[in-house]
VEXTOR-805558 format. One record per residue (C-alpha): residue number from 1; residue in three letters; chain; y, x, z. Coordinates in steps of 0.001 Angstrom, whole numbers, always signed. Each point is the difference from the previous one (the first is absolute). Last residue first. Example, Ala and Ser with C-alpha at 12.3 -4.5 7.8 and 13.67 -1.06 7.14 Angstrom:
2
R balo drenpa filum   north    east      up
R    2    SER     A   -1060  +13670   +7140
R    1    ALA     A   -3440   -1370    +660
This chain:
343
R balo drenpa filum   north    east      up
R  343    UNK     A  -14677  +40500   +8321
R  342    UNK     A   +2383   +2652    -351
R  341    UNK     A    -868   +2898   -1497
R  340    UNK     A    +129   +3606    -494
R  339    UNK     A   +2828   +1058   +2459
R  338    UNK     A   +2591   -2292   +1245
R  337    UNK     A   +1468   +2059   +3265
R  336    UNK     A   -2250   +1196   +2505
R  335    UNK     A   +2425    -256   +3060
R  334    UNK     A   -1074   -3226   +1419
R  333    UNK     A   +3449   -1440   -1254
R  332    UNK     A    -119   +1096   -3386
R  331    UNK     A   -3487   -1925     -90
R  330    UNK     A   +1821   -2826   +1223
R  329    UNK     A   +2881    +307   -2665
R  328    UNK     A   -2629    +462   -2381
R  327    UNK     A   -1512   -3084    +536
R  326    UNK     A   +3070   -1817    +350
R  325    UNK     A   +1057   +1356   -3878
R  324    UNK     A   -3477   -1693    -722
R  323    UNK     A    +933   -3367   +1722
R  322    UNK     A   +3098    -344   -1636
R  321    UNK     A    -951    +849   -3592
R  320    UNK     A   -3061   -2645    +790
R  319    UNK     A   +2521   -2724    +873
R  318    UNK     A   +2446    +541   -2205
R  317    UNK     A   -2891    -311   -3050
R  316    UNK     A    -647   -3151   +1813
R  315    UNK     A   +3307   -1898    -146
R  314    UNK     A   +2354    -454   +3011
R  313    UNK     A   +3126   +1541    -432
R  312    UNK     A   +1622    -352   -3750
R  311    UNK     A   -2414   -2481   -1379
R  310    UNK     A    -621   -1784   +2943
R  309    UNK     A   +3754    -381    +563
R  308    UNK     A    +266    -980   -3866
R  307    UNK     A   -2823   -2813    +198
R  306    UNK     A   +1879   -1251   +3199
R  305    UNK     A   +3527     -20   -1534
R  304    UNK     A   -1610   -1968   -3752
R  303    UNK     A   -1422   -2527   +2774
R  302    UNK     A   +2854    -661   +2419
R  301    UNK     A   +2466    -755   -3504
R  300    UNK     A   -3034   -2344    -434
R  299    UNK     A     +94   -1976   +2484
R  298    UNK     A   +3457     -83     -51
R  297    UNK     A    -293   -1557   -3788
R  296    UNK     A   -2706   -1886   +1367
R  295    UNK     A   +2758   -2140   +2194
R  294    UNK     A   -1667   -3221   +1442
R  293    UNK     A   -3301   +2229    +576
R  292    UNK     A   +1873   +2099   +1689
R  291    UNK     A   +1949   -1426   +2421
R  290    UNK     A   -2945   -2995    +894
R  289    UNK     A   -1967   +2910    +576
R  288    UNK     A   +2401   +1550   +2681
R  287    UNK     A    +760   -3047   +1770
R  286    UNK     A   -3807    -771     +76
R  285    UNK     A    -472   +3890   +2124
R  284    UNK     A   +2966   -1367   +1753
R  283    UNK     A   -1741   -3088   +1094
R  282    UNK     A   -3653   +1633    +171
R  281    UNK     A   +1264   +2361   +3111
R  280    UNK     A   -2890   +1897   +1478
R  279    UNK     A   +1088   +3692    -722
R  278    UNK     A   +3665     -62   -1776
R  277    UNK     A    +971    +320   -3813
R  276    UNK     A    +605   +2998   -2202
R  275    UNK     A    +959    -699   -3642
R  274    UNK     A    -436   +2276   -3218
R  273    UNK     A   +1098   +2843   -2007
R  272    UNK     A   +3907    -784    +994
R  271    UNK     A    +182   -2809   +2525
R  270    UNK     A   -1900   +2218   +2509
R  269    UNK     A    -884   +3497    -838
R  268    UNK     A   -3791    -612    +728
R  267    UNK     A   -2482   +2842    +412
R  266    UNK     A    +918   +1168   +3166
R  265    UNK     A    +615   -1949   +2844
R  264    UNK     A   -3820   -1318    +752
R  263    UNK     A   -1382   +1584   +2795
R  262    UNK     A   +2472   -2381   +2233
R  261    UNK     A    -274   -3151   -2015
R  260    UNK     A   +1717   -1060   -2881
R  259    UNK     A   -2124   -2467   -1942
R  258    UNK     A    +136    +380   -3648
R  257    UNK     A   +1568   -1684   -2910
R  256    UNK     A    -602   +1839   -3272
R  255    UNK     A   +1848    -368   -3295
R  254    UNK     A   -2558    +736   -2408
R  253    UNK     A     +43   +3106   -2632
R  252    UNK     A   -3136    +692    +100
R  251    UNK     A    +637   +3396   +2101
R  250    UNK     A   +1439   -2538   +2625
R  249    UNK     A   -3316   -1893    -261
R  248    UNK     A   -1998   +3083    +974
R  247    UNK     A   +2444   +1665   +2620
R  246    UNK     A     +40   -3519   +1955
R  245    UNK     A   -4067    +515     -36
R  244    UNK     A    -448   +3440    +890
R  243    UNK     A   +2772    -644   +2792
R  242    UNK     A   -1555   -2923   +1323
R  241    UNK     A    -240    +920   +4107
R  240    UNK     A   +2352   +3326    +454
R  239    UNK     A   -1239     -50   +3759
R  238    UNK     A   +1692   -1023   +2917
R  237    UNK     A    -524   -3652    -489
R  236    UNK     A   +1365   -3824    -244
R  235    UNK     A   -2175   -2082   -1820
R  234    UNK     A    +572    +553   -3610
R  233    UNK     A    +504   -1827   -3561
R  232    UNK     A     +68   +1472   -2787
R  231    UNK     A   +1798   -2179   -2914
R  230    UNK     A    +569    +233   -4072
R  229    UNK     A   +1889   -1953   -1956
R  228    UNK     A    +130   -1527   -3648
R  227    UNK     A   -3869    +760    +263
R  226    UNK     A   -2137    +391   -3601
R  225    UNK     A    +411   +3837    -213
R  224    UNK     A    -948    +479   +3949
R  223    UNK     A   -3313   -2351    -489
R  222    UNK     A    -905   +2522   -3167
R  221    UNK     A    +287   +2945   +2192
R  220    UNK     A   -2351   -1508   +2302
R  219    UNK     A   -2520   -1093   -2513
R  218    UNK     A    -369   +3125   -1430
R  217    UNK     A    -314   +1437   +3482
R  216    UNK     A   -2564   -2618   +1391
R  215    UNK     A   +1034   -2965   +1609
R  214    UNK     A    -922   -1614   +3043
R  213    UNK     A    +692   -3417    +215
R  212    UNK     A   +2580   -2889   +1779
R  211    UNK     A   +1912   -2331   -2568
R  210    UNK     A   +2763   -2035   +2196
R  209    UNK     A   +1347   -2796   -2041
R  208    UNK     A   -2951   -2947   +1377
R  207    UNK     A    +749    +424   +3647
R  206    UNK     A   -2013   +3000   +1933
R  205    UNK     A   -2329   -1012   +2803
R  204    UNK     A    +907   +2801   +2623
R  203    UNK     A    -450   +3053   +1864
R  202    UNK     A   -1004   +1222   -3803
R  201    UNK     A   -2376   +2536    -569
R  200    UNK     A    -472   +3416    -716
R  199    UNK     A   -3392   +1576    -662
R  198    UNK     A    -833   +2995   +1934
R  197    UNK     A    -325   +3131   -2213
R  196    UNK     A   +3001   +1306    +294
R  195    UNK     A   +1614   +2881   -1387
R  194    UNK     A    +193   -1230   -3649
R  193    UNK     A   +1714   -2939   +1603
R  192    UNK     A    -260   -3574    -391
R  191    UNK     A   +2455   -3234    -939
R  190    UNK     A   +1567    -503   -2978
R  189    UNK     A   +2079   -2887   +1220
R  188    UNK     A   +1150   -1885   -3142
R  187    UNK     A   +2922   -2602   +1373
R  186    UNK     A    +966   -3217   -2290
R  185    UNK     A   +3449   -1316    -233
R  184    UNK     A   +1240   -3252   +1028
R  183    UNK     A   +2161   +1146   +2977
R  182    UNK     A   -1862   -2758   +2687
R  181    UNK     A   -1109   +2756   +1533
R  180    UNK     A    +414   +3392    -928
R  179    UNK     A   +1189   +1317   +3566
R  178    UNK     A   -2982   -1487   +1882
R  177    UNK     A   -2578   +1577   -2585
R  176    UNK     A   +2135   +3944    +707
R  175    UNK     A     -14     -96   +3438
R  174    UNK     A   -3374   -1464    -101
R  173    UNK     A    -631   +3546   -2038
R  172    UNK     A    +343   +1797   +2510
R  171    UNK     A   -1459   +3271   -1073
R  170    UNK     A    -989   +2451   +2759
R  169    UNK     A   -2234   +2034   -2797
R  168    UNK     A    -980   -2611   -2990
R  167    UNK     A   +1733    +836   -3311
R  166    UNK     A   +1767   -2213   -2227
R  165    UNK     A   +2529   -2529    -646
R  164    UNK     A   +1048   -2331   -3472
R  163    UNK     A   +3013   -1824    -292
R  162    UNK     A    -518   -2454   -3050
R  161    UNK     A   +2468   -2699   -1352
R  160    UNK     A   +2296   +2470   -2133
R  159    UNK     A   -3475   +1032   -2040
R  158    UNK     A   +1079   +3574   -1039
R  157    UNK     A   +1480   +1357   -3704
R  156    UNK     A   -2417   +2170   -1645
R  155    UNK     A   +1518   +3193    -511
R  154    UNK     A   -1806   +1596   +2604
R  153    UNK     A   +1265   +1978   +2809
R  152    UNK     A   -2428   +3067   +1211
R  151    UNK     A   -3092     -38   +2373
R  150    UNK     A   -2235   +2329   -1549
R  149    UNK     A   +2543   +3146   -1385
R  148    UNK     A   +1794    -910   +3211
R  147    UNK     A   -2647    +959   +2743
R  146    UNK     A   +1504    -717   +2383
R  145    UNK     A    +842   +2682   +3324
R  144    UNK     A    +951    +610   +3262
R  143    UNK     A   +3148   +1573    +525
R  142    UNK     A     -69   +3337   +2215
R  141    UNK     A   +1330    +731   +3672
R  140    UNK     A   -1137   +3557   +1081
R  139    UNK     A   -1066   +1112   +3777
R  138    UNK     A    -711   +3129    +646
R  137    UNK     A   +3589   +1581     +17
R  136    UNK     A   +1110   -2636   +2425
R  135    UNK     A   -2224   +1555   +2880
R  134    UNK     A   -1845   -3282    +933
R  133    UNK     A    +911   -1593   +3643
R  132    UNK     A   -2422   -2317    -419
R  131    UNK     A   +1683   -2789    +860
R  130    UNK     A   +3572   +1285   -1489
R  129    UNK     A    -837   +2076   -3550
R  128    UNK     A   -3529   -1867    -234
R  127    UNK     A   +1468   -3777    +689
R  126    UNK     A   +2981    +738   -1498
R  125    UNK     A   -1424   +1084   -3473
R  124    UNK     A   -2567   -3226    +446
R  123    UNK     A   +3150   -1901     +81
R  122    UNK     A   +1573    +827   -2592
R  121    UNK     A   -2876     -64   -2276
R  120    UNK     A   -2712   +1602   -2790
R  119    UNK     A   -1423   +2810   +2650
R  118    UNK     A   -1138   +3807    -727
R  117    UNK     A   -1109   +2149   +2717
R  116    UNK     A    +304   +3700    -769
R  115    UNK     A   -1860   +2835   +1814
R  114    UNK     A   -2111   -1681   +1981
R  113    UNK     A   -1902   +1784   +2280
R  112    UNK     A   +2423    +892   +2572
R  111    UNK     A    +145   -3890    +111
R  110    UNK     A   -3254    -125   +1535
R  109    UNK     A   +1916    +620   +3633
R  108    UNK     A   -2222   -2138   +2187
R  107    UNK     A   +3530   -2610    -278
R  106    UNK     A    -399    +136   -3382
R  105    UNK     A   -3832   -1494    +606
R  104    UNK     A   +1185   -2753   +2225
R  103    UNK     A   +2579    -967   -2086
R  102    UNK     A   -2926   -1610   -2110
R  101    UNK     A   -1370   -1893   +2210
R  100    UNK     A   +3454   -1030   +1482
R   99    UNK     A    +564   -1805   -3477
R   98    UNK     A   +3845   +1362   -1923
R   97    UNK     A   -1882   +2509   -2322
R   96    UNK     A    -263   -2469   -2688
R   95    UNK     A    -330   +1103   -3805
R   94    UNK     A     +16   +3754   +1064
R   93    UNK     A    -844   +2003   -3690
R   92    UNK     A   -1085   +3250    +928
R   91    UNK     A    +464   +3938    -899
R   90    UNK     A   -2364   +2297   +1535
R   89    UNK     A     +94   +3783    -651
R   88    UNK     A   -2911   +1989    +986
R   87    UNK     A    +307   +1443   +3722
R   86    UNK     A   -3307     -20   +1477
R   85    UNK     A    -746    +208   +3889
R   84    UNK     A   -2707   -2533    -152
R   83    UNK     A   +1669   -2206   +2456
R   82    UNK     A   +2790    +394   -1485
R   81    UNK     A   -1667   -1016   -3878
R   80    UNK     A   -2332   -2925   +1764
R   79    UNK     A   +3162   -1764   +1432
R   78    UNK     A   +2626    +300   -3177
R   77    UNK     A   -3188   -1530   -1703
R   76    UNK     A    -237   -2675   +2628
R   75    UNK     A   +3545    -886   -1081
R   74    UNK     A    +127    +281   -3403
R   73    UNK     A   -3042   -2293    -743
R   72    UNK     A   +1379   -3392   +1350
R   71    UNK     A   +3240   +1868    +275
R   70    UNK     A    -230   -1041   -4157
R   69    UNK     A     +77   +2526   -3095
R   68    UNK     A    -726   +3018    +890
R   67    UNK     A    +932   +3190   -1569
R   66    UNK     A   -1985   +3240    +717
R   65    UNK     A   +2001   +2860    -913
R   64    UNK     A    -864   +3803   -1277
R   63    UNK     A   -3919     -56    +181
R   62    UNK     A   -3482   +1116    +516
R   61    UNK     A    +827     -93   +3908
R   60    UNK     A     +13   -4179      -9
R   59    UNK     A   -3873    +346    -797
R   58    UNK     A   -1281   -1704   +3266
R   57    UNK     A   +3492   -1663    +873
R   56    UNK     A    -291   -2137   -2846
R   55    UNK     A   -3390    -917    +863
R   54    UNK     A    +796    -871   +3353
R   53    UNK     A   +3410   -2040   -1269
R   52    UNK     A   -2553   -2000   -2659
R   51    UNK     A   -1920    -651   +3121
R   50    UNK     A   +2614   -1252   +1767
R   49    UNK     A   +1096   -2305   -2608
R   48    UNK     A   -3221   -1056    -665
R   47    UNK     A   -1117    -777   +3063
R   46    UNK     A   -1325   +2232   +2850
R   45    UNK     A   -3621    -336    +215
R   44    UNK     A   -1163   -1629   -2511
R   43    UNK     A   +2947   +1710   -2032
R   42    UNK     A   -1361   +3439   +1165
R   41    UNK     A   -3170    -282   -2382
R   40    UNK     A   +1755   -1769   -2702
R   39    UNK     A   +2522   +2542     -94
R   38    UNK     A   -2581   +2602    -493
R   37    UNK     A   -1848   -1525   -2232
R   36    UNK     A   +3162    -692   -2380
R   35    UNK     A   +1212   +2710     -43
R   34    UNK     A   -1507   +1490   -3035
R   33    UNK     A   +1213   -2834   -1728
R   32    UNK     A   +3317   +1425     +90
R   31    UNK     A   -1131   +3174   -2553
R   30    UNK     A   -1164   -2731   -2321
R   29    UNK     A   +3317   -1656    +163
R   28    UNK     A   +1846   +3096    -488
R   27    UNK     A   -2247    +391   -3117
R   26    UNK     A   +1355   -2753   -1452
R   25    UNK     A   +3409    +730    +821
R   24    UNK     A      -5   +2643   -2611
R   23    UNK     A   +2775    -698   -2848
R   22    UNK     A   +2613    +243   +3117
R   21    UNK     A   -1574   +3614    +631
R   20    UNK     A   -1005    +566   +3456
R   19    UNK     A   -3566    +660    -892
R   18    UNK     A   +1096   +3173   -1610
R   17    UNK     A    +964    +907   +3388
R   16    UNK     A   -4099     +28   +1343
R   15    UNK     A    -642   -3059   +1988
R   14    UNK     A   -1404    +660   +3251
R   13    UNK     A   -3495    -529    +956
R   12    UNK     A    -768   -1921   +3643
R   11    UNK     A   -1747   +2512   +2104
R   10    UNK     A   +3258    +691   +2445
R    9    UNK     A    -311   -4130    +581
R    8    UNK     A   -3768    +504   +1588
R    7    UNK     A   -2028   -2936    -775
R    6    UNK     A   -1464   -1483   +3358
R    5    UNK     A   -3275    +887    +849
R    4    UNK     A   -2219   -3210     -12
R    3    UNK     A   -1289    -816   +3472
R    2    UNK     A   -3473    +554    +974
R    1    UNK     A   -2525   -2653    +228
């Protein structure tokens, strides 16, 4: 039997401009679908991530900038483009870049193929501008992002005897069931990802206050209008572990107390939009709640400071006017400037 010859990315249709229009996407999505035998060919192979970065690489020439969202496709794009010779733009979001895996490839010099890397934290900024030695004009800082027209404060007044929790990446939540103990309040855990499909579960029996789920999004932003307070608890880390999810309940309005760990610096202001507590330590993390729900007027003076801070730095439409201006910036930087389009 002979093998099936691969899809060749170069064959793959582009868009025409009018396509671009925001009234449009549809046909955007039509024009994606045409990848999709490709990628599925190569992702047998290679992944998807890979195989998305092969494809990439395989039309990369029709265009300004290539902006990637994750190292997990970044990187062995940043690979295929120098070993291709090609020099389109490439902008990309690095999540983690601290794993020797991954310093691996910097280290093989794919970093002259990334034009702009974008990271949400402190100590992600460090890790490229010191570990891997990064030229500082590369590397950008941004806020990550709520969507605040979704989550946003409701007039409904909450319940003062629930603290609800969500999310499921490096959570520690028996942090979080050993510090509510005994406090005679009930604990919602939402927990689940979008991003993952395995199917969390507790380490533990859970005692009769503790509600453990999934939640869809309705359902989510309904949890965060009922809680008096809001926690995200976190093993220690280097990466900026629950920021989609601190970001969320701080754009509804809900005082937030996270776990400070060493990815996560950031999005907290401690004391003023919210409360930053040590990895691993339930007593402080009960101090903390025992604080807040015994004074809901400081709750809430945390609450109305969060919702602004989301407001004024870390709200979607921020987020896309960042990334675009980055865009051109790394097209700037490769020397063609922002022509046509940026997609």
């Amino acid at each position: 039997m002979h093998k099936p010859i691969p899809p060749n990315p170069a064959d793959v249709k582009e868009p025409q401009d009018a396509a671009l229009r925001q009234e449009e996407f549809g046909d955007l999505s039509q024009a994606a679908d045409q990848f999709d035998a490709a990628r599925d060919y190569y992702a047998r192979a290679l992944g998807q991530s890979a195989a998305t970065a092969v494809i990439a690489a395989g039309v990369s020439q029709r265009y300004d900038v290539i902006f990637t969202s994750g190292e997990d496709i970044g990187i062995p794009l940043a690979a295929q483009l120098k070993a291709r010779g090609i020099r389109t733009a490439h902008a990309m979001i690095g999540h983690t870049l601290a794993p020797a895996k991954k310093r691996l490839f910097f280290q093989l010099g794919i970093a002259s193929h990334i034009d702009r890397v974008l990271c949400y934290s402190t100590n992600e900024e460090r890790n490229m501008l010191y570990r891997l030695r990064l030229p500082a004009q590369k590397v950008r800082r941004i806020y990550f992002h709520a969507d605040d027209r979704f989550f946003r404060p409701s007039p409904r007044p909450p319940e003062q005897d629930l603290v609800c929790s969500a999310g499921q990446l490096l959570r520690d939540y028996d942090s979080l069931i050993r510090a509510t103990e005994g406090l005679g309040i009930r604990v919602h855990i939402a927990a689940g990802s979008p991003w993952i499909a395995e199917e969390p579960r507790p380490s533990r029996a859970l005692p009769g206050y503790v509600d453990w789920r999934r939640y869809d999004r309705c359902e989510l932003r309904e949890l965060y209008m009922r809680a008096a307070v809001a926690v995200v608890p976190i093993v220690q880390n280097e990466y900026q572990t629950g920021i989609s999810t601190i970001l969320e309940m701080m754009a509804m309005g809900k005082c937030v107390i996270a776990t400070r760990t060493r990815g996560q610096t950031d999005s907290i202001e401690d004391g003023v939009t919210g409360i930053y507590v040590p990895p691993g330590d339930p007593a402080t993390l009960r101090a903390a709640l025992q604080r807040v729900l015994a004074r809901p007027d400081e709750a809430a003076r945390m609450g109305r400071a969060a919702r602004t801070f989301v407001e004024q730095k870390a709200n979607l439409d921020l987020f896309v006017d960042r990334i675009a201006r980055i865009l051109r910036e790394a097209c700037s930087a490769r020397g063609g400037g922002a022509r046509s389009r940026v997609e």
